[in-house]
N, CA, C and O atoms as CSV, one atom per row, in Angstrom:
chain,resi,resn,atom,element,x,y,z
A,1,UNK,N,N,14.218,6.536,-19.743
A,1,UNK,CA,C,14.355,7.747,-18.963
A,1,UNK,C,C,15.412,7.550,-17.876
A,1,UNK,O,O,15.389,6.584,-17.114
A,2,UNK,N,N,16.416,8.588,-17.840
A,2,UNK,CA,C,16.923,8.727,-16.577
A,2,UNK,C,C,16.886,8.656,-15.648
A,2,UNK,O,O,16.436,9.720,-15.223
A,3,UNK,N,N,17.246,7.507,-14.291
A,3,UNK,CA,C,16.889,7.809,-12.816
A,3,UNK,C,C,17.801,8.925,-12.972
A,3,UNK,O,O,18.781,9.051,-13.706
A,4,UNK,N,N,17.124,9.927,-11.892
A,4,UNK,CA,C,18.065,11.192,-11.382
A,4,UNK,C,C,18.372,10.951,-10.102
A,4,UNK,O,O,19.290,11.580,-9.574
A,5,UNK,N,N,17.671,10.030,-9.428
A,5,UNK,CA,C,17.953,10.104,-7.930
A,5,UNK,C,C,19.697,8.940,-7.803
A,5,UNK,O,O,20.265,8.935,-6.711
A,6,UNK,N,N,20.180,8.274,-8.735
A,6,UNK,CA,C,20.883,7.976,-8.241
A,6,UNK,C,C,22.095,8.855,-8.504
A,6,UNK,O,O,23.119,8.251,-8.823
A,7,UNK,N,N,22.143,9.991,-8.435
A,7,UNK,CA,C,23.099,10.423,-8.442
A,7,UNK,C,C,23.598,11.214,-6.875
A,7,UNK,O,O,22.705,11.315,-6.032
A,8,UNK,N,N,24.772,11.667,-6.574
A,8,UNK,CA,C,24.939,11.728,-5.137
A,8,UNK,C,C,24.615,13.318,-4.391
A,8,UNK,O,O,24.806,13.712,-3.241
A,9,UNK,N,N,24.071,13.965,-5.550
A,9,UNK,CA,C,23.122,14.819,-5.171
A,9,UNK,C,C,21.801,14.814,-4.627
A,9,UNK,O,O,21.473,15.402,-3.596
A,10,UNK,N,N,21.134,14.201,-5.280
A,10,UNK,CA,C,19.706,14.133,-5.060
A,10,UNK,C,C,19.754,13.619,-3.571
A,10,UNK,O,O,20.597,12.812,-3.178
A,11,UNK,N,N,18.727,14.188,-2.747
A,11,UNK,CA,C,17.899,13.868,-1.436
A,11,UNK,C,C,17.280,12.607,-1.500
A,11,UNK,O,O,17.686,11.734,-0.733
A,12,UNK,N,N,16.514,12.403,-2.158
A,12,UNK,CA,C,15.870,11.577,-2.533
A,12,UNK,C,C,16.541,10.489,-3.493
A,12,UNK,O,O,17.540,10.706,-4.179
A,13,UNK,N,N,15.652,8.972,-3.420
A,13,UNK,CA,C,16.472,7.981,-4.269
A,13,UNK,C,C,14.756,7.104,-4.320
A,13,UNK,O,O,14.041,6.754,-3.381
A,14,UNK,N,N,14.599,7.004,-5.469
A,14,UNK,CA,C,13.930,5.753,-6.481
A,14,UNK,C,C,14.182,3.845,-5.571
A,14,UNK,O,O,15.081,3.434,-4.838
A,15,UNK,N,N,13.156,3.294,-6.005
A,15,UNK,CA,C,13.307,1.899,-5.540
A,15,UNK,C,C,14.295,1.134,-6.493
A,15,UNK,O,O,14.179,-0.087,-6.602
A,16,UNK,N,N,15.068,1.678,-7.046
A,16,UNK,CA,C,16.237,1.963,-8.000
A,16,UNK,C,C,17.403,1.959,-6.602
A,16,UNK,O,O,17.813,1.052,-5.878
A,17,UNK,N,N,17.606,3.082,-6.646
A,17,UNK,CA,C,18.730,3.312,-5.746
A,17,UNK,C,C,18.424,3.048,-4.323
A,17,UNK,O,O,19.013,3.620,-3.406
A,18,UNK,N,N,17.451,2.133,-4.153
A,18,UNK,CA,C,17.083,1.932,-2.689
A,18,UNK,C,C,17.617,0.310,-2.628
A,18,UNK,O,O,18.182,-0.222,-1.673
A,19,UNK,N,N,17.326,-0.206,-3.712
A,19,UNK,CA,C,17.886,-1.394,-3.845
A,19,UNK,C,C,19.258,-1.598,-3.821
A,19,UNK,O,O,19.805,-2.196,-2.894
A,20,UNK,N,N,19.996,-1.031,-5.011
A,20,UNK,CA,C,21.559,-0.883,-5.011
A,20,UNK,C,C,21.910,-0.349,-4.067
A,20,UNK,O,O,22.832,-1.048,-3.647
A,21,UNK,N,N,21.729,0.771,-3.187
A,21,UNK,CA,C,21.992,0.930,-1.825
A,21,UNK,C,C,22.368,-0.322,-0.859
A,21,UNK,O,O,23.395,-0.487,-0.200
A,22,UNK,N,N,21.272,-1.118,-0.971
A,22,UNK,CA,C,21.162,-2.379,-0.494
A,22,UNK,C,C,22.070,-3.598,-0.435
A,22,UNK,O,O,22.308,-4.535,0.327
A,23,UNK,N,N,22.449,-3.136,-1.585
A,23,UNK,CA,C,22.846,-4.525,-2.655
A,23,UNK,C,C,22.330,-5.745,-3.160
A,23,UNK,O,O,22.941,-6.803,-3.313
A,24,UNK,N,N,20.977,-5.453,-3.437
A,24,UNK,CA,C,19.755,-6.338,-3.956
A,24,UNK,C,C,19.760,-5.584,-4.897
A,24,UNK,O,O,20.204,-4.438,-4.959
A,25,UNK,N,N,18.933,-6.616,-6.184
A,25,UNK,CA,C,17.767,-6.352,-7.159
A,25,UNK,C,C,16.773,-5.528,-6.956
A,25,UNK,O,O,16.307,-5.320,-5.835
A,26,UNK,N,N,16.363,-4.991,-8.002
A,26,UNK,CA,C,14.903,-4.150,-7.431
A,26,UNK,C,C,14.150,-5.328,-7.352
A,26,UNK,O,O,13.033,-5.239,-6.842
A,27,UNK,N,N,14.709,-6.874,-7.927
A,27,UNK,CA,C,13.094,-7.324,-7.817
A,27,UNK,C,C,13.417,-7.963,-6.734
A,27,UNK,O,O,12.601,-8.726,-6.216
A,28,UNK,N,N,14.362,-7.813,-6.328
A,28,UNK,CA,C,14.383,-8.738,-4.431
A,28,UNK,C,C,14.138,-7.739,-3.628
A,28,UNK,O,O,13.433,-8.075,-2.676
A,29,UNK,N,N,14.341,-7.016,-3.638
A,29,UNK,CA,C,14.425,-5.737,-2.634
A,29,UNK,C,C,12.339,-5.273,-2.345
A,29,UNK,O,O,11.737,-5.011,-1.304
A,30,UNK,N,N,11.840,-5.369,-3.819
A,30,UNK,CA,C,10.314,-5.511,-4.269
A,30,UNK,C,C,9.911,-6.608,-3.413
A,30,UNK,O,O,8.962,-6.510,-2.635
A,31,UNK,N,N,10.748,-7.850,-3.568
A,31,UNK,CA,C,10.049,-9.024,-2.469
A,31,UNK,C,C,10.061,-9.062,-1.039
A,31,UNK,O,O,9.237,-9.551,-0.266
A,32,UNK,N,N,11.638,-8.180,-0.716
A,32,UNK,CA,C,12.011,-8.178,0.717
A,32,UNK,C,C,10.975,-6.792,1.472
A,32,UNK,O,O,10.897,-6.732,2.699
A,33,UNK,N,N,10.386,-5.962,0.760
A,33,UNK,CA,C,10.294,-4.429,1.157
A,33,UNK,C,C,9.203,-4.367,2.526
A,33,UNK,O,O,9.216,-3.475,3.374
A,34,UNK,N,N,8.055,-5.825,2.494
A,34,UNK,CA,C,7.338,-5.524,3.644
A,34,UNK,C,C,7.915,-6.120,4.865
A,34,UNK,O,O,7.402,-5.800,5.937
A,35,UNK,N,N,8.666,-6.742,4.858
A,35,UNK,CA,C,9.534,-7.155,5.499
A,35,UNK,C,C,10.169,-6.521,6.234
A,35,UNK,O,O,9.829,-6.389,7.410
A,36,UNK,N,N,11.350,-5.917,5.685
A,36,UNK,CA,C,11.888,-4.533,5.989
A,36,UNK,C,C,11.346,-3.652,6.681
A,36,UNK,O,O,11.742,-3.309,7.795
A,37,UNK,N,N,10.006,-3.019,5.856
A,37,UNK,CA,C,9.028,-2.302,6.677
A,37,UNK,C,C,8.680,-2.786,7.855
A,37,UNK,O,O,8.547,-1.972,8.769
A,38,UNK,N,N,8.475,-4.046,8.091
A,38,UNK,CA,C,8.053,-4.210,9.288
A,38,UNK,C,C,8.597,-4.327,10.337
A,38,UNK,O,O,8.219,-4.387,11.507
A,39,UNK,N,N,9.720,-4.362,9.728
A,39,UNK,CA,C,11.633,-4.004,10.969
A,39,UNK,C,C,11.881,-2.336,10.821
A,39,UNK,O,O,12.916,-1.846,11.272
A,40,UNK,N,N,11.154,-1.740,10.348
A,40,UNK,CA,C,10.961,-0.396,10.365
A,40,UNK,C,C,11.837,0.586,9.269
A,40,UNK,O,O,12.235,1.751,9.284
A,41,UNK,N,N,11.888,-0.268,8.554
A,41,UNK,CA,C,12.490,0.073,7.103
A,41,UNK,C,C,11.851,1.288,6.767
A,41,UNK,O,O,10.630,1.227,6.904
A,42,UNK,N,N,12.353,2.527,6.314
A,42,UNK,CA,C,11.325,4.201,5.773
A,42,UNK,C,C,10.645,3.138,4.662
A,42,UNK,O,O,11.029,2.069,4.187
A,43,UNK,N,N,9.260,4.088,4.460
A,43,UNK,CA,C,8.831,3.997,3.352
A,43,UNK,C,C,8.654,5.284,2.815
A,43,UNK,O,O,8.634,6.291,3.522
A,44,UNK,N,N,8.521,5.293,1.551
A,44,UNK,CA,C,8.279,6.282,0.183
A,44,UNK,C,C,8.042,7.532,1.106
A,44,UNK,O,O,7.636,7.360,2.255
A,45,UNK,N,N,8.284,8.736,0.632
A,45,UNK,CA,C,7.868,10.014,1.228
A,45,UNK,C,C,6.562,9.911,0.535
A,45,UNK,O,O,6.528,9.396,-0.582
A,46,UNK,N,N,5.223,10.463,1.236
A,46,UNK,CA,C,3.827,10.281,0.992
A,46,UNK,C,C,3.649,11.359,-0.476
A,46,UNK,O,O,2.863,11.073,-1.379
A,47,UNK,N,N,4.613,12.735,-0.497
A,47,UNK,CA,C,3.961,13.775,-1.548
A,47,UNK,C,C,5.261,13.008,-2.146
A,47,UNK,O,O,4.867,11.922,-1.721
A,48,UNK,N,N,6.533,12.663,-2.808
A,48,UNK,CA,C,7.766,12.502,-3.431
A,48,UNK,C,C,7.667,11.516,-3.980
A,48,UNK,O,O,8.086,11.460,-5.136
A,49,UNK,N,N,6.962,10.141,-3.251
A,49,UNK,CA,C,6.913,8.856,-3.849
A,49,UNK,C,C,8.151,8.595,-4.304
A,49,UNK,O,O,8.386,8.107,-5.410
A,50,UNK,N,N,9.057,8.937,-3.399
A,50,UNK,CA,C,10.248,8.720,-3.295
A,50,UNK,C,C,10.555,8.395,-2.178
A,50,UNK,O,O,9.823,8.859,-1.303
A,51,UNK,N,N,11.919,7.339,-1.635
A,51,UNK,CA,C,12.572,7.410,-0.472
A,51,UNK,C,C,13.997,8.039,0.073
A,51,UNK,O,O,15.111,7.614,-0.235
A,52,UNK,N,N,13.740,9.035,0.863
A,52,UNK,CA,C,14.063,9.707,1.658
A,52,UNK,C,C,15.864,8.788,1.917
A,52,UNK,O,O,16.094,7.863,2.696
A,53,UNK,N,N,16.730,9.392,1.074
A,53,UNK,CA,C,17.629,8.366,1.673
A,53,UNK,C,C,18.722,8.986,2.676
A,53,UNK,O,O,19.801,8.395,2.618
A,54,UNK,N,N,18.658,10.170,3.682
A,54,UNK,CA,C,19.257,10.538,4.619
A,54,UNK,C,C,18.313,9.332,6.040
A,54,UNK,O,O,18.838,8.949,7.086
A,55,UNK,N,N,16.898,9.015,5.569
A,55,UNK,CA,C,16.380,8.136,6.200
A,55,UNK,C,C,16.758,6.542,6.055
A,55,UNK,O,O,16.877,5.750,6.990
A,56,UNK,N,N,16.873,6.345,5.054
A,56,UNK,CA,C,17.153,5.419,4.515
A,56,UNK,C,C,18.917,4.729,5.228
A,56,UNK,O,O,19.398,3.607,5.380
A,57,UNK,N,N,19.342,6.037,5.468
A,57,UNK,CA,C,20.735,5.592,5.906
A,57,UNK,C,C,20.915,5.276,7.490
A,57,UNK,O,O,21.508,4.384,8.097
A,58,UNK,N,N,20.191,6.330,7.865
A,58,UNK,CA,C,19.878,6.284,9.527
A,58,UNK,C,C,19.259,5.148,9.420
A,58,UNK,O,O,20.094,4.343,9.834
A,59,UNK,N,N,18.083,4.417,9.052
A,59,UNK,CA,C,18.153,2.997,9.227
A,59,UNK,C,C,18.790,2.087,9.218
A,59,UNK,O,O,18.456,1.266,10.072
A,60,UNK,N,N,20.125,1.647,8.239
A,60,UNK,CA,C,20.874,1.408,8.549
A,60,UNK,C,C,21.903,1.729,9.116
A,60,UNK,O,O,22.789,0.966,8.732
A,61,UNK,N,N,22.400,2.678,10.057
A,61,UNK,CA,C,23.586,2.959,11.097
A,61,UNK,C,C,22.560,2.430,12.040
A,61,UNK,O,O,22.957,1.353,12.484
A,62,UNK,N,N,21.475,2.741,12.486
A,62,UNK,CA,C,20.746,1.937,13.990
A,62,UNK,C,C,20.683,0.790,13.810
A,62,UNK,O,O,20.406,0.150,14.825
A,63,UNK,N,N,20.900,-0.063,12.456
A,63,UNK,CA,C,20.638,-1.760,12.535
A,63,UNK,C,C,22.643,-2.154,12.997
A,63,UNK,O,O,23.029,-3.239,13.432
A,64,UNK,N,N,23.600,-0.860,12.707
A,64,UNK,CA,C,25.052,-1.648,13.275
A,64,UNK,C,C,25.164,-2.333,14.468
A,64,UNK,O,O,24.657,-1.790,15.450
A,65,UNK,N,N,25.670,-3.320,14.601
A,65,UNK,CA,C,25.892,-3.722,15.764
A,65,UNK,C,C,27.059,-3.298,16.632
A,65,UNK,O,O,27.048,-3.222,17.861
A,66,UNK,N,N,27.765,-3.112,16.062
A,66,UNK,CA,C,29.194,-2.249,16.974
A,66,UNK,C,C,29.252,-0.655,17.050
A,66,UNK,O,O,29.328,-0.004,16.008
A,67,UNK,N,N,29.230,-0.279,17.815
A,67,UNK,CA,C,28.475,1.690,17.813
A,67,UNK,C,C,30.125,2.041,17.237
A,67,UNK,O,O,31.229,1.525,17.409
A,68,UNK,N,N,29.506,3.394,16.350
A,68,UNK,CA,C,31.085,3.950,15.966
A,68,UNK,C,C,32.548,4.251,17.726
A,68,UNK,O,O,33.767,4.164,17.873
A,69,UNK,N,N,31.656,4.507,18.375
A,69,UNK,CA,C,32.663,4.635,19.632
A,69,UNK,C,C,33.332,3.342,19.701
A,69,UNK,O,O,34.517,3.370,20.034
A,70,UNK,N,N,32.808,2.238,19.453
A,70,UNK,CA,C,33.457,0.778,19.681
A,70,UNK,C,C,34.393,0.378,18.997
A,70,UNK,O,O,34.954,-0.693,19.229
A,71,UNK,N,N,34.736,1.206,17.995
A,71,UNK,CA,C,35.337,0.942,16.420
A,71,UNK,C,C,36.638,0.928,16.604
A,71,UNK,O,O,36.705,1.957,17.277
A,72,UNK,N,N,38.050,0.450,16.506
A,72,UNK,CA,C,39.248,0.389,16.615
A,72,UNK,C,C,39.897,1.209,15.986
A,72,UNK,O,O,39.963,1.375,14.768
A,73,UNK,N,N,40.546,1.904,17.063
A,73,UNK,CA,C,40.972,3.685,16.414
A,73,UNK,C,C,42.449,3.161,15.979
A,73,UNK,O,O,43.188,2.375,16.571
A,74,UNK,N,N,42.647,3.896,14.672
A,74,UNK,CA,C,44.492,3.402,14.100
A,74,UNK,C,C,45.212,3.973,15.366
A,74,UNK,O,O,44.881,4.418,16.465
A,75,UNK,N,N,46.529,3.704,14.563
A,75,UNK,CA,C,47.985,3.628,16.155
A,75,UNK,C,C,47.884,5.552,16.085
A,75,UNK,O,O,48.196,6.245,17.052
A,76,UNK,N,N,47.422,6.092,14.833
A,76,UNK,CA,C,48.182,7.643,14.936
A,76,UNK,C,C,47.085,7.886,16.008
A,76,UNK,O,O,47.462,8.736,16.815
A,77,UNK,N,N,45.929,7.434,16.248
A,77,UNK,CA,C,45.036,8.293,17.421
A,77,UNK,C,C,45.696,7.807,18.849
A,77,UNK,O,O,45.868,8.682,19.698
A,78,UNK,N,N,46.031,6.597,19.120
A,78,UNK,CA,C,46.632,6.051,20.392
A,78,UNK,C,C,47.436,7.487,20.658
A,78,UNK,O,O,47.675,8.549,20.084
A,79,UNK,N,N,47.769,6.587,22.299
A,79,UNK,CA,C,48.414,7.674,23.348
A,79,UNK,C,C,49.831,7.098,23.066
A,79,UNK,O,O,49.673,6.127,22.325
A,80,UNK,N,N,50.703,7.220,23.249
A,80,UNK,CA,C,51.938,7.090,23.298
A,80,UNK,C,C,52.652,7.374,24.537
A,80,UNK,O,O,52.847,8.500,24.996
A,81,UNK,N,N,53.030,6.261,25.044
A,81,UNK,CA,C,53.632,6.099,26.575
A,81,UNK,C,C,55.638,6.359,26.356
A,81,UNK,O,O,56.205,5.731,25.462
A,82,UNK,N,N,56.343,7.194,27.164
A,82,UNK,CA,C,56.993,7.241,27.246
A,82,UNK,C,C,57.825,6.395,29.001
A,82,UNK,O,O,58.037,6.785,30.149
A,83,UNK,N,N,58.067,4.912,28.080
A,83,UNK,CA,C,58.602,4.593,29.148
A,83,UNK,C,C,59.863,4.526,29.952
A,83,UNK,O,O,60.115,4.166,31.102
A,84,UNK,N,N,60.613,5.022,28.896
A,84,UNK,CA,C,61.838,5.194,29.524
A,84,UNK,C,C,61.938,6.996,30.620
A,84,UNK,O,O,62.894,7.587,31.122
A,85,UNK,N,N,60.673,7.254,30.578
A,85,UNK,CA,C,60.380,8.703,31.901
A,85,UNK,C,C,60.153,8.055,32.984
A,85,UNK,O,O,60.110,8.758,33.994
A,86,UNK,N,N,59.903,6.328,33.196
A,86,UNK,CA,C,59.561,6.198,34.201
A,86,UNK,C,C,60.800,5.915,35.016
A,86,UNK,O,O,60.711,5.722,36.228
């Protein structure tokens, strides 16, 4: 049978695409999962028995360590000083 959740529609994603998300195995991801949980990893939506992967993602952007503001903007966003006005 088809996973459907890994496709980039679906809301939802399978311990399938929760893993590859990851870049684990389902069967490491199966070993790592209480773990996770207990670093506050989502678990399964209770009626979907699925995970929630707009949650799934927000868990990982709050585990980044460098906030997007910190991030090194290319030269086209820089200011450009005109020094020969001075």
């Amino acid at each position: 049978m088809k996973d459907r959740t890994l496709t980039t529609e679906a809301a939802v994603g399978s311990t399938r695409w929760v893993s590859s998300f990851l870049g684990m195995s389902p069967e490491a991801f199966r070993n790592r999962r209480k773990n996770l949980e207990s670093e506050g990893f989502p678990r399964p939506d209770p009626i979907l028995k699925l995970y929630i992967k707009a949650d799934v993602k927000a868990w990982i952007e709050n585990r980044r360590s460098i906030a997007p503001e910190n991030l090194v903007v290319s030269s086209a966003k820089k200011k450009n000083i005109n020094f020969g006005a001075l």
